[in-house]
matplotlib code that plots the C-alpha trace (Angstrom):
import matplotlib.pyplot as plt

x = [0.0, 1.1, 1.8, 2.2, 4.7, 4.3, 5.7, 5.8, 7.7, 10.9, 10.8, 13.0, 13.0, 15.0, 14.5, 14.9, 14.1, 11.5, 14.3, 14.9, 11.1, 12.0, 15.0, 13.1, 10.0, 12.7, 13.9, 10.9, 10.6, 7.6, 7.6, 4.6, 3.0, -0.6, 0.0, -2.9, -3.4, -5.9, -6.8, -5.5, -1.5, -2.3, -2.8, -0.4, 2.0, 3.3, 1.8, 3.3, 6.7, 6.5, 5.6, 8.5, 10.9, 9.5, 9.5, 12.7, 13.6, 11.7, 8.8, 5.5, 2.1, -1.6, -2.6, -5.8, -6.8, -10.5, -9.9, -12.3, -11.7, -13.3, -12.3, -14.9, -15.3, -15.9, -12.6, -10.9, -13.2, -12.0, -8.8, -8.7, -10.0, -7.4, -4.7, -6.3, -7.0, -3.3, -1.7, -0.1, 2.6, 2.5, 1.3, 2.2, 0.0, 1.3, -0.7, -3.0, -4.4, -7.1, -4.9, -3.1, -6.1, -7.5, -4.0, -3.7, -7.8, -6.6, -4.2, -6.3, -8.6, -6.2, -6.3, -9.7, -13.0, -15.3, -16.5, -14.6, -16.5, -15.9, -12.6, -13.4, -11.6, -15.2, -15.6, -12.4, -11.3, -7.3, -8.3, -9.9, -6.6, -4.7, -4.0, -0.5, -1.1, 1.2, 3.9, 3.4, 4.8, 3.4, 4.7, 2.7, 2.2, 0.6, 2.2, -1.0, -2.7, 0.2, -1.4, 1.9, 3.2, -0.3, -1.2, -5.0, -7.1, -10.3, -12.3, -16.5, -18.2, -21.8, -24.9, -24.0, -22.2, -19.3, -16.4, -14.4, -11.0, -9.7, -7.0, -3.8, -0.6, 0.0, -1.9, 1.7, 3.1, 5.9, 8.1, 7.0, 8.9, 8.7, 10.1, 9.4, 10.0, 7.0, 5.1, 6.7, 3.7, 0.9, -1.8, -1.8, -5.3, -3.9, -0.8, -2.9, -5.4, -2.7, -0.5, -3.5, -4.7, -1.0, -1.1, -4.4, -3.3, -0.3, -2.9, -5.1, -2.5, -1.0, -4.2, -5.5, -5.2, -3.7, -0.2, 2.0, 4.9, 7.0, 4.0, 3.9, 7.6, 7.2, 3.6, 5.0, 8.0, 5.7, 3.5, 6.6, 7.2, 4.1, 3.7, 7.2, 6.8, 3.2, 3.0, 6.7, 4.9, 2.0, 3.7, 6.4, 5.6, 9.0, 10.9, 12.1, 13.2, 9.9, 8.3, 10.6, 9.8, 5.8, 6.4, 8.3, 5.5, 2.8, 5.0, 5.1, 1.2, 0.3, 2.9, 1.4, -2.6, -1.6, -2.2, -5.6, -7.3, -10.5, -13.4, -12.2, -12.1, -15.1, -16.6, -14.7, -15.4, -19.1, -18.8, -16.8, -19.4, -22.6, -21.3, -18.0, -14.8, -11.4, -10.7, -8.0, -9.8, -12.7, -10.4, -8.7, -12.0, -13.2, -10.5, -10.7, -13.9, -13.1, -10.3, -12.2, -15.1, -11.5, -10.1, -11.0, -10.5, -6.9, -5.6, -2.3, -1.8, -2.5, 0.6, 2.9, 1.3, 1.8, 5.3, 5.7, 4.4, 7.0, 4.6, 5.8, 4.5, 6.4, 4.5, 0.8, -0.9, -2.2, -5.6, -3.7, -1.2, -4.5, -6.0, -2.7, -2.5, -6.5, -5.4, -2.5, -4.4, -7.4, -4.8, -3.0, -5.9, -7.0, -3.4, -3.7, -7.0, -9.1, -13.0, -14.7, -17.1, -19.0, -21.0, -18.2, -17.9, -21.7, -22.7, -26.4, -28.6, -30.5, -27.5, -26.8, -29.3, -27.4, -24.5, -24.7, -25.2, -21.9, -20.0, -21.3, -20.2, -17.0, -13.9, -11.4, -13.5, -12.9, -9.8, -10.9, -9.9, -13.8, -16.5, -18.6, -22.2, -24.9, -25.7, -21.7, -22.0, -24.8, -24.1, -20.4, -21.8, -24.5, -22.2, -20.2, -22.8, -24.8, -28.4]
y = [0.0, 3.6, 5.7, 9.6, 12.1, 15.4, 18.0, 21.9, 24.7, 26.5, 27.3, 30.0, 29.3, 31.1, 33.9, 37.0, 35.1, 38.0, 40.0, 37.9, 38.6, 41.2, 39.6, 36.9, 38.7, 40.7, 37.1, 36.1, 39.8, 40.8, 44.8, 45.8, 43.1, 43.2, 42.7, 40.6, 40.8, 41.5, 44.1, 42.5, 42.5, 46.2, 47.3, 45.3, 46.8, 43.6, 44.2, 48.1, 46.5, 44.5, 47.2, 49.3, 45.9, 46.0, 50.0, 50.0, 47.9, 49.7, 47.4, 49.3, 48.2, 48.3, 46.5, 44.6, 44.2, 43.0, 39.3, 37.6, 34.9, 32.4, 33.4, 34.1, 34.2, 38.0, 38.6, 36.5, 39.3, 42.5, 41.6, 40.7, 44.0, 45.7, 43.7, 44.2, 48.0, 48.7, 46.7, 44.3, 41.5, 39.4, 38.8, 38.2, 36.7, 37.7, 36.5, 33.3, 30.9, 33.1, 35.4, 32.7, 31.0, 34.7, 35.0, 32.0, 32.2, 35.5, 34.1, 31.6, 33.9, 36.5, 34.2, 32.1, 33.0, 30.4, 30.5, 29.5, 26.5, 25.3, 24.5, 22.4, 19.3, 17.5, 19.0, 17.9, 21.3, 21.0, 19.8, 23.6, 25.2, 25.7, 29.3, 30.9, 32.0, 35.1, 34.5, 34.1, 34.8, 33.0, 34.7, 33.3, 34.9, 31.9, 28.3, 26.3, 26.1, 25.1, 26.9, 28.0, 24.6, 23.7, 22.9, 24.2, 26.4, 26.7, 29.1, 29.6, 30.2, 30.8, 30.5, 27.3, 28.6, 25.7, 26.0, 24.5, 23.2, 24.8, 22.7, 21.3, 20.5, 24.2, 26.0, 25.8, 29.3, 29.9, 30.3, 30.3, 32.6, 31.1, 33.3, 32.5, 36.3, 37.2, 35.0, 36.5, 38.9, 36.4, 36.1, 33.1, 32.2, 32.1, 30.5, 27.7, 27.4, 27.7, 25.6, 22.7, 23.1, 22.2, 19.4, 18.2, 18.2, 16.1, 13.3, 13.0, 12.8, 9.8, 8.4, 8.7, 5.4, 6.7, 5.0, 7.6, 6.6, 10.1, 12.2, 9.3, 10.7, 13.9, 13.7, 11.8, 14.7, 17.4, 15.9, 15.4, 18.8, 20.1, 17.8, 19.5, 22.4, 24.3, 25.0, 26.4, 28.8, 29.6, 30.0, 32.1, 33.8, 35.2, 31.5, 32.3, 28.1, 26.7, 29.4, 27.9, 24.6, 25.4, 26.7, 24.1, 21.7, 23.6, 23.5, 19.4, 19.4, 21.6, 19.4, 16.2, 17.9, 15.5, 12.5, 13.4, 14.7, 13.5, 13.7, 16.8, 18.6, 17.7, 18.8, 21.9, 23.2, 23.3, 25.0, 27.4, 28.5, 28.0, 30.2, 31.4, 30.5, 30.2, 27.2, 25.4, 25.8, 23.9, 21.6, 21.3, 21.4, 18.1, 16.0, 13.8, 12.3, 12.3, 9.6, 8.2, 7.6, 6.3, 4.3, 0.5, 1.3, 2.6, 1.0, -0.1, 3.4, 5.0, 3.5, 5.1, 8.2, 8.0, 7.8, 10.7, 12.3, 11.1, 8.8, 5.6, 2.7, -0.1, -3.0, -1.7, -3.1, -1.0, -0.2, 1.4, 2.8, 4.7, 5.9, 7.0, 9.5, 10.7, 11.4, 13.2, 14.9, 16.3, 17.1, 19.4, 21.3, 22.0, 23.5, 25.4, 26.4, 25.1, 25.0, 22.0, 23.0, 24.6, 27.3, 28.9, 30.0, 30.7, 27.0, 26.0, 22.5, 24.7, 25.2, 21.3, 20.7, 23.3, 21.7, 18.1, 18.8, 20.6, 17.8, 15.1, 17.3, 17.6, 16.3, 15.3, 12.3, 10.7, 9.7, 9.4, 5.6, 4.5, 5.7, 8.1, 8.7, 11.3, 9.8, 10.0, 13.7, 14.5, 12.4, 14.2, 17.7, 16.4, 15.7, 19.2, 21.9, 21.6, 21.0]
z = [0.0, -1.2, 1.5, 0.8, 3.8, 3.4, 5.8, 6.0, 4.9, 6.1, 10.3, 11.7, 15.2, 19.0, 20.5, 18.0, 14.9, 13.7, 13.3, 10.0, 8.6, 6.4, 4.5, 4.3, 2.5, 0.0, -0.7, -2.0, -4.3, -1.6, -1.9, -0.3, 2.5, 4.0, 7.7, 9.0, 13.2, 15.8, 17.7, 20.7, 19.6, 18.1, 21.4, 23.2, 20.5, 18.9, 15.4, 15.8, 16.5, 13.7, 11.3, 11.9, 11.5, 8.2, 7.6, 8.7, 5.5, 3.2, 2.8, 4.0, 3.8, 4.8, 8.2, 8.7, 12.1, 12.2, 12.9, 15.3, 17.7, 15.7, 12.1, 9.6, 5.6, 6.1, 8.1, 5.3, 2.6, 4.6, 4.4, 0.8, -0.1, 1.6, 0.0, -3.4, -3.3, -1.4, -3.9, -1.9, -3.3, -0.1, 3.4, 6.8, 9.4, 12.8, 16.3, 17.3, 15.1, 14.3, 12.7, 10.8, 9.6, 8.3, 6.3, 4.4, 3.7, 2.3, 0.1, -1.0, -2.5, -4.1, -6.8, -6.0, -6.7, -5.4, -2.2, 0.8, 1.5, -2.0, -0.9, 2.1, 2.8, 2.9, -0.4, -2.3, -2.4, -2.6, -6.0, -6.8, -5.2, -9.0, -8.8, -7.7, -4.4, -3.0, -0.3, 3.2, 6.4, 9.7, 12.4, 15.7, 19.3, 20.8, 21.6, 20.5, 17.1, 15.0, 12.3, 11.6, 9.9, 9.5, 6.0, 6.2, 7.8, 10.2, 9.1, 9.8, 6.0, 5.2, 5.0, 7.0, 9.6, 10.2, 10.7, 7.4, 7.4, 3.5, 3.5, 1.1, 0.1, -1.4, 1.4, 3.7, 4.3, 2.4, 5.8, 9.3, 12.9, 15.8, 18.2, 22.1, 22.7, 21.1, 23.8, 27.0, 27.9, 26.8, 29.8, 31.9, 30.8, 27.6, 27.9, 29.8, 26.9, 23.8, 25.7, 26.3, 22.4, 21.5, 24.2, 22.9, 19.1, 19.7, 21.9, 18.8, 16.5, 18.3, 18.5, 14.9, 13.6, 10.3, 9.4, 10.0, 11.7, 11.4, 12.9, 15.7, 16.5, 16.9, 18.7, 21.3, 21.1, 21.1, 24.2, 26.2, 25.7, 26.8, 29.6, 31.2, 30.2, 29.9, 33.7, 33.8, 30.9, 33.0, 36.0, 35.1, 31.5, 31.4, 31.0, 27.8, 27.8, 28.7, 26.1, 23.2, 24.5, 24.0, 20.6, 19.6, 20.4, 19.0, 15.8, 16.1, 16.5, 13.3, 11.0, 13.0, 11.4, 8.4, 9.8, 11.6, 14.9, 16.8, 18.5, 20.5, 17.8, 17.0, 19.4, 19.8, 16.3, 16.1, 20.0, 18.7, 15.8, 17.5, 20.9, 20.5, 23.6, 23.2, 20.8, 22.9, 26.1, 24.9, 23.7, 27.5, 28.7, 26.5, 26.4, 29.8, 28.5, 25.1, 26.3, 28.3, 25.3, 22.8, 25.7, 24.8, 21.4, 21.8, 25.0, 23.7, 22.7, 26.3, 27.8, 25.3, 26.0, 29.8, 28.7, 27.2, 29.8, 32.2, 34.1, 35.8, 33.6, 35.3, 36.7, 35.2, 32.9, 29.6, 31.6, 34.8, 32.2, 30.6, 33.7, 35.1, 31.9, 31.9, 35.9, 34.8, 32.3, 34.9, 37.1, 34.8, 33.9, 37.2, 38.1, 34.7, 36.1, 33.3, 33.8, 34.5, 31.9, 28.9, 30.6, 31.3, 27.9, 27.6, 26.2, 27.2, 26.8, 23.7, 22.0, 21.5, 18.8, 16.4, 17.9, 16.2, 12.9, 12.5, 14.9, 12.3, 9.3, 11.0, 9.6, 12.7, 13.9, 10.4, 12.2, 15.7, 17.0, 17.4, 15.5, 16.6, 16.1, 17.0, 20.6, 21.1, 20.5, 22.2, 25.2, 25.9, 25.3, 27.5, 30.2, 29.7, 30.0, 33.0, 32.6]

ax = plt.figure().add_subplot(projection="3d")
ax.plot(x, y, z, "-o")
ax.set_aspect("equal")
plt.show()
């Protein structure tokens, strides 16, 4: 049986690496960039720094700025409006995955006509991605989505309202920064929820039952790294080591994206269109009983996991192995003070009806170790927002 590896594009990684963005843009013949950011890093001053590194070098450009939480087709639309009317030859997505998700589905449609969800991954749509699409930069501020060496997207499109992943082998930014020193000032609450996405990306991509031995590697890497590392982060967001450490993992979990996710994400997803949270949160939030629900189907699996996460495996058997790492994992969010539930982000029982369409239409449990039906779904958002 044919089996296909594809990994991402060129990483510039350490502390001060975004130094290095602008030769890197000239390299490519980008003269004019669209900067795509929130409003969040405009006022914290990140995106401002990051303009006058590229003033500085003589490559000035518009800024777009309205990115929501949860990215939308109409961010993606603003943008590409400015970058058409400014005249811009390239773009660099600087922040959280939001960010990065509104900059390549900019890209996309410099060139692209159709409609966002026309490019889907449920709808074949790498096969519709032909055009040249204009160089990018993915510069993140989070240690989390991996959208940096992600191949694809997540982006909410209408009339439906889901949240899509646009997704392919082109759709990898032409060069990624990670620099930890663009992380120092990130919020505990953040760092915990960034930190858990990462953590949760790397668990699913172990798990997928996909054969993909290389992403197997580097999941296990990237969780071991988390597992020692994201409460140094949150504890001290100075540790300029443990904040490396984080980005490198969240790096490992958006390469691993190619060999599949889960029923987290799932889950998450459709949350995240229907009432809004932070995406890795949710994810935190979920992912005890989402084990729990894959447990007998992937019990080999759990000990290697435990692992990685530096528990003691001697003497147990694969069972005690697995509920040793689900311990480890409640543990850690309650000292990264993670809620025990939905309605902290506003989810109610009403909501779950519009909820299950869009976690059935979902991509990630494609590649979730057991199947999962409608019941499945209802009965762990069930259990997550109290009645």
């Amino acid at each position: 049986m044919l089996n296909t590896f594809v990994f991402p594009n060129k990483i510039l990684f350490g502390p001060g690496s975004v130094e290095e963005l602008p030769g890197q843009l000239k390299a490519l013949q980008v003269r004019r960039p669209l900067l795509v950011t929130d409003r969040g890093l405009v006022k914290a001053g990140l995106a401002g720094h990051v303009q006058h590194l590229l003033a500085l070098a003589g490559l000035q450009g518009p800024r777009f700025d309205e990115v929501d939480p949860n990215p939308t087709e109409e961010n993606v639309l603003a943008g590409l409006g400015i970058y058409g009317s400014e005249g811009c030859d390239g773009i660099v997505g600087l922040g959280g995955g939001s960010a990065l998700d509104v900059a390549k589905g900019i890209r996309l449609k410099v060139n692209h006509p159709l409609p966002l969800a026309e490019y889907a991954l449920e709808a074949g749509g790498w096969n519709k991605i032909t055009g040249p699409l204009p160089p990018l930069a993915a510069v993140p501020t989070t240690a989390g989505t991996g959208s940096e060496t992600g191949r694809g997207a997540l982006i909410i499109v209408r009339p439906s309202g889901a949240k899509v992943a646009v997704a392919g082998e082109r759709f990898y930014a032409s060069f990624s920064i990670s620099d930890p020193d663009l992380t120092l000032d990130l919020p505990p609450f953040l760092t915990a929820g960034t930190g858990m996405d990462a953590f949760t990306h790397c668990v699913e991509e172990y798990l997928a039952p996909r054969f993909h031995p290389l992403v197997d590697g580097m999941a296990l890497e990237g969780l071991r790294l988390a597992s020692d590392n994201l409460v140094r982060a949150y504890r001290n967001g100075r540790d300029v080591e443990a904040r490396g450490r984080m980005m490198i993992a969240a790096l490992i979990g958006g390469i691993g994206f190619a060999k599949g996710l889960g029923i987290v994400h799932s889950l998450s997803h459709p949350i995240g269109s229907v009432v809004g949270g932070h995406h890795g949160t949710t994810n935190a939030i979920l992912l005890p009983a989402s084990l729990e629900f894959n447990f007998q189907a992937a019990l080999p699996r759990f000990r290697i996991l435990a692992r990685a996460a530096n528990i003691e495996t001697a003497g147990l058997s694969d069972e005690e192995c697995g509920r040793s790492f689900i311990a480890f994992v409640r543990s850690l969010n309650r000292e990264l003070g993670i809620p025990r539930d939905l309605s902290a982000i506003g989810a109610r029982r009403e909501h779950i009806d519009r909820m299950l369409p869009l976690c059935l239409a979902d991509h990630c449990h494609k590649t979730n170790p057991r199947p999962c039906t409608e019941e499945d779904f209802r009965r762990l958002l069930e259990a997550h927002i109290p009645g």
